[in-house]
C-alpha positions as CSV (number, residue, x, y, z in Angstrom):
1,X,305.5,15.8,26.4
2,X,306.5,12.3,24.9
3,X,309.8,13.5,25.4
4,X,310.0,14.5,28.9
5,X,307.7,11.4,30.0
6,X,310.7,9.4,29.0
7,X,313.6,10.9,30.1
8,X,312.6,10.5,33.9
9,X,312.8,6.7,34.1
10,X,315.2,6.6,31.5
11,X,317.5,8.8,33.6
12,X,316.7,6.4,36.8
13,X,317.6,3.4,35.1
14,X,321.0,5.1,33.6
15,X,322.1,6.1,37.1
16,X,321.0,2.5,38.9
17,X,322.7,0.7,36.0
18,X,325.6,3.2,36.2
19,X,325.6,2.4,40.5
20,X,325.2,-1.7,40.2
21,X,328.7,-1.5,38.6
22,X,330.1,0.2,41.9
23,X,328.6,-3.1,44.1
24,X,330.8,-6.5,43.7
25,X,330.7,-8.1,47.2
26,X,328.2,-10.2,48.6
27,X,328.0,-7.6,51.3
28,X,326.2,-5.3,48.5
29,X,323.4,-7.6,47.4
30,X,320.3,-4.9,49.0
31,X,321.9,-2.2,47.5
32,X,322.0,-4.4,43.7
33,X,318.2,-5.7,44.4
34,X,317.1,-1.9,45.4
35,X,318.5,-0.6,42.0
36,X,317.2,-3.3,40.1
37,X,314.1,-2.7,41.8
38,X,314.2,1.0,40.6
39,X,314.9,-0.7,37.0
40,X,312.4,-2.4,37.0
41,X,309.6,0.2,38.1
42,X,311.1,2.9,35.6
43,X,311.2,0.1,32.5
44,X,307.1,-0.6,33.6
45,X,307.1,3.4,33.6
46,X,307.8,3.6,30.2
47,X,306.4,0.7,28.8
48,X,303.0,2.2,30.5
49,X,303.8,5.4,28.6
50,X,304.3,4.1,25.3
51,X,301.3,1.8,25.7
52,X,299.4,5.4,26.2
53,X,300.6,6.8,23.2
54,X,300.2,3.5,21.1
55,X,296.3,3.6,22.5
56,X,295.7,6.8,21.8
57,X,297.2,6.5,18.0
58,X,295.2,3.5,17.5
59,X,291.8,5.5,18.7
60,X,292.4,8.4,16.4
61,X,292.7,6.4,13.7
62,X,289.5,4.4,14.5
63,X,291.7,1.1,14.6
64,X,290.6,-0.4,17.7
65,X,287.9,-3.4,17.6
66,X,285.7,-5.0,19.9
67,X,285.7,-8.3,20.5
68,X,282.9,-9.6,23.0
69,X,283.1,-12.6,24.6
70,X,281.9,-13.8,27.9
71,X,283.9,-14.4,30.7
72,X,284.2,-14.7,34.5
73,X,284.2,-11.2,35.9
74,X,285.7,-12.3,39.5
75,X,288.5,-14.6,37.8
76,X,289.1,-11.6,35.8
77,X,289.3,-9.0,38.0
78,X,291.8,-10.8,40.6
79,X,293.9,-11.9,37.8
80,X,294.3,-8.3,37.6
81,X,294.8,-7.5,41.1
82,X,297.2,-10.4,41.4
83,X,299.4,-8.2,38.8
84,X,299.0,-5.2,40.4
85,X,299.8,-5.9,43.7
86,X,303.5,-5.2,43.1
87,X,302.6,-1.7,42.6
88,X,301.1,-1.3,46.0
89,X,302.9,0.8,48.7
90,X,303.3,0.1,51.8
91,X,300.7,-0.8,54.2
92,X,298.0,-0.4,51.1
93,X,295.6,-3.3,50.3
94,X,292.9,-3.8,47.7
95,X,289.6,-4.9,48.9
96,X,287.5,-7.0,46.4
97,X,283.7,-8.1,46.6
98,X,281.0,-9.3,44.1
99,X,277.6,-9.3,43.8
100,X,275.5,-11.7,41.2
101,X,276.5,-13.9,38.7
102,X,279.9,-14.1,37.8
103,X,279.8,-14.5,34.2
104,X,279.9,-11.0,31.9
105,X,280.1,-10.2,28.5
106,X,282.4,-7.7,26.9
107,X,285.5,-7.1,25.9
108,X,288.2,-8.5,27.9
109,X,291.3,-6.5,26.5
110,X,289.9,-3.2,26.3
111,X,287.5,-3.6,30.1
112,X,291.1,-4.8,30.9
113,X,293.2,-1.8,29.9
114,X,290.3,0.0,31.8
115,X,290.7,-1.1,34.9
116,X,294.3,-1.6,35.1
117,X,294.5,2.2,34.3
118,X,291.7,3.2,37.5
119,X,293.6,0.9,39.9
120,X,296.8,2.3,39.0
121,X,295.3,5.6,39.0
122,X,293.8,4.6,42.5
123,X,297.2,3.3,43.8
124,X,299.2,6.0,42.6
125,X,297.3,8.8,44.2
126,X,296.6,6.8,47.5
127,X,298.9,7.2,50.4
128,X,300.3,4.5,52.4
129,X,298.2,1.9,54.7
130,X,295.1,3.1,53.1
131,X,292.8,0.7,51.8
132,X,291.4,0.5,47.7
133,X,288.3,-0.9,47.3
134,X,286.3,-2.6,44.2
135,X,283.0,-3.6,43.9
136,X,281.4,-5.7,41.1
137,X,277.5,-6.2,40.4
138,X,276.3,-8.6,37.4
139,X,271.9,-7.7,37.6
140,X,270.3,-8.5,34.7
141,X,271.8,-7.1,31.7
142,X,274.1,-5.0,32.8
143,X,277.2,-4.8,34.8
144,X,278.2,-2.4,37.2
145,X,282.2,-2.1,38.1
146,X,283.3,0.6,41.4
147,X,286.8,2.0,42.6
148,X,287.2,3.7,45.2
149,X,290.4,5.8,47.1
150,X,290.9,7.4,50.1
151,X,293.5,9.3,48.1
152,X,294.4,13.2,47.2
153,X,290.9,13.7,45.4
154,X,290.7,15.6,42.4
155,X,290.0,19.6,43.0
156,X,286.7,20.8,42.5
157,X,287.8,23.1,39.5
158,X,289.4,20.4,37.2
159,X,286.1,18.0,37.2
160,X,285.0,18.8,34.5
161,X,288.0,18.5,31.9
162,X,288.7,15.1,33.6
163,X,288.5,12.8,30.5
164,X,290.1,15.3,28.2
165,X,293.4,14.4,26.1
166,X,296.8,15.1,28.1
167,X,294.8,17.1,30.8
168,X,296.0,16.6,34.3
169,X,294.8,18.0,37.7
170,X,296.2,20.8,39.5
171,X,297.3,18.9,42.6
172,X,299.3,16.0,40.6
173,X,301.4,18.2,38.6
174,X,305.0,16.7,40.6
175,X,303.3,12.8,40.1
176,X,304.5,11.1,36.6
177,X,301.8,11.2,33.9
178,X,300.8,11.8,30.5
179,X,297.4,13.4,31.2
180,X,295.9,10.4,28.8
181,X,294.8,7.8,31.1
182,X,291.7,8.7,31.7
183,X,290.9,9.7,28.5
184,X,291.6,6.3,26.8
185,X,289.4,5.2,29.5
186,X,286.4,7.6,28.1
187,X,287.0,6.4,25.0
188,X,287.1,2.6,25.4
189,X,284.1,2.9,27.7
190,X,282.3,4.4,24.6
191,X,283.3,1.6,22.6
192,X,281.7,-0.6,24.9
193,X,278.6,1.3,25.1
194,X,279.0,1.9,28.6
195,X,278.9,5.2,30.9
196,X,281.4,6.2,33.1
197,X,281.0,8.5,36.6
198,X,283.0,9.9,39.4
199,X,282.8,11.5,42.8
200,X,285.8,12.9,44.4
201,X,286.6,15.0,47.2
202,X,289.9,17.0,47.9
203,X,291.9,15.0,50.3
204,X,289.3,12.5,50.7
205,X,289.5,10.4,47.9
206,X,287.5,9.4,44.8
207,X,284.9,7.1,43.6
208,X,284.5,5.9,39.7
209,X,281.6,3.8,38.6
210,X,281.1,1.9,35.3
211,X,278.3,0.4,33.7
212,X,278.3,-1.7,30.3
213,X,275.5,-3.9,28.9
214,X,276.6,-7.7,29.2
215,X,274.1,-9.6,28.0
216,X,275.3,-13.8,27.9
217,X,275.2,-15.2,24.6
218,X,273.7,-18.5,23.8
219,X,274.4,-20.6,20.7
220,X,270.6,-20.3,20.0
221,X,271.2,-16.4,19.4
């Protein structure tokens, strides 16, 4: 699987790098920026992979800490969607709103890795000038993080193997993916002590809702 996960965009960049070579004139400069573009999206590709497997090595072997800390949850949040908006496709917008305090404690690396994988995930399976939605709620002691899609939905039949390692639905089978995603999600929710639910409808898009205690520490605790 590792194998064939890489030799897509390393076979992308081969062939762009191979086809810059060809444009020399001034003239050519969209055609260079559209294969560096297609460098650059196939060398996030496999640095996204190899993340994957790295994660999932670093699981097994019960190597991966947490380190709470509180933080700003909106700051955080559209940091994130500042980065990802590169990967939008045409026409496609995320839609961000919060509710309550902004302050949460977890953490930050692993909720990051989390939501970076959902809004990719959210992204990837949308179509074009369709909108992404996520919705943040600090009440209390816990906080509550939602991401919805409009996208291709996940078939009714699949549901339930959805956080299992290298598992992939029946209606993405011609999208790149390892099938590990989600599962790292799973698992770095757990670490968190949080719970993790979905909704999804074929065609019609899904719905994934987290919730992790976040109690604010004081320095008289």
């Amino acid at each position: 699987m590792a194998s064939h996960e890489f030799r897509t965009p390393l076979s992308t960049i081969l062939s762009s790098i191979s086809l810059l070579s060809k444009y020399s004139t001034t003239e050519d400069q969209p055609k260079r920026d559209k294969h560096i573009d297609r460098i650059k999206s196939s060398v996030k590709s496999l640095t996204d992979i190899l993340n994957e497997f790295l994660s999932l090595g670093r699981i097994e072997e019960g190597k991966v800490e947490v380190n709470p800390d509180s933080f700003d949850l909106i700051q955080f949040i559209s940091n994130i969607i500042y980065e990802m908006n590169v990967l939008l496709k045409p026409g496609q917008h995320i839609q961000y709103t919060h509710v309550g305090s902004p302050i949460t404690y977890s953490d930050s690396n692993l909720l990051k890795h989390v939501v970076i994988n959902l809004l990719s995930n959210a992204i990837k399976f949308s179509p074009e000038n369709s909108t992404i939605t996520i919705e943040s709620e600090i009440k209390n002691d816990n906080t509550q993080l939602k991401f919805s899609d409009k996208g291709i939905g996940i078939p009714t039949i699949d549901q339930v193997h959805l956080f299992e390692r290298f598992f992939r639905a029946t209606n993405v089978a011609n999208i790149q993916g390892t099938g590990l995603g989600l599962h790292i999600v799973g698992r770095y929710i757990d670490l968190l002590n949080g719970t993790i639910q979905y909704t999804s409808e074929l065609e019609n898009g899904s719905t994934f809702t987290i919730n992790y205690p976040s109690k604010i520490k004081t320095r008289f605790e």
